[in-house]
C-alpha positions in Angstrom: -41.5 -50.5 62.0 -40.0 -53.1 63.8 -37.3 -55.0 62.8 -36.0 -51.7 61.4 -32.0 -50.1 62.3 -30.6 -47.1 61.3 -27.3 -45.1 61.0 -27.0 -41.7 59.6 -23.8 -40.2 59.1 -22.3 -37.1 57.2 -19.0 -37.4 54.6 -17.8 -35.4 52.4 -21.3 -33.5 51.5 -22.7 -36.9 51.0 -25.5 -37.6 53.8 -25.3 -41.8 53.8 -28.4 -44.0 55.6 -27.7 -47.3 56.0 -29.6 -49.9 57.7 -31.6 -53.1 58.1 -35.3 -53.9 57.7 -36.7 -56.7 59.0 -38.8 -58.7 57.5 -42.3 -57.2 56.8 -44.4 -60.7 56.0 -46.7 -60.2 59.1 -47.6 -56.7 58.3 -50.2 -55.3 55.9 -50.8 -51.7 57.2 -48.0 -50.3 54.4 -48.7 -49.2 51.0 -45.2 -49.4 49.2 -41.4 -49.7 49.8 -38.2 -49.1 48.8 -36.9 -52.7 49.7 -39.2 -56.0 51.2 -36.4 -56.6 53.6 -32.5 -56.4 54.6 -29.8 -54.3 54.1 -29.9 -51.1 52.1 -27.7 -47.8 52.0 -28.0 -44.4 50.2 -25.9 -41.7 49.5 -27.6 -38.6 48.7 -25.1 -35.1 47.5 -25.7 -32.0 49.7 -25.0 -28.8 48.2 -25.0 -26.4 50.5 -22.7 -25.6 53.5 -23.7 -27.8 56.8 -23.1 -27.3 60.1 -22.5 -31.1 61.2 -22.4 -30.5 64.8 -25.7 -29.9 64.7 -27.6 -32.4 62.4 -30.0 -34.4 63.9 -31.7 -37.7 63.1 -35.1 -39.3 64.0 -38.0 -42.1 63.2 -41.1 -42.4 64.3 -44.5 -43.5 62.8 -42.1 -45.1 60.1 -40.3 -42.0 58.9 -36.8 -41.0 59.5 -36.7 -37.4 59.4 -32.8 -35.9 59.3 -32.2 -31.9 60.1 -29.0 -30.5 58.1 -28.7 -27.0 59.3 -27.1 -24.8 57.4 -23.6 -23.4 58.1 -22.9 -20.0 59.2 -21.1 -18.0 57.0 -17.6 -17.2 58.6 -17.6 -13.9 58.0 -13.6 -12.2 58.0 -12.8 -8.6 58.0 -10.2 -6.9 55.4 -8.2 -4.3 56.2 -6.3 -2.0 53.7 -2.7 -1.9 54.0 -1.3 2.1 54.4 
């Protein structure tokens, strides 16, 4: 869409999107939105361990799609004391 920015970013288990969205007036090919236009940001809880390196973000046909790999386990051995 254009008019449309993005940032991702990854705090605290919270996955935040934040942007802009131009406005839409001159377009009718959409069938419902969160927000007509402007600023908006959400926060949404992850869970699960993520390996932040990794995450990757993209938009296209006026979807953002975001990849939150899992973290691998860090796996330690134990020894026994004699």
């Amino acid at each position: 869409m254009r008019g449309t920015e993005f940032a991702v970013s990854f705090d605290h288990q919270v996955l935040w999107i934040r942007g802009t969205r131009g406005d839409t007036q001159g377009l009718r090919a959409y069938h419902q939105m969160e927000i007509a236009y402007g600023d908006f940001e959400t926060g949404i809880q992850i869970r699960g361990a993520v390996d932040d390196a990794r995450i990757e973000a993209s938009y296209g046909d006026g979807f953002l799609r975001v990849v939150l790999p899992k973290a691998s386990p860090n796996r330690n051995s134990i020894s026994e004391s004699p």
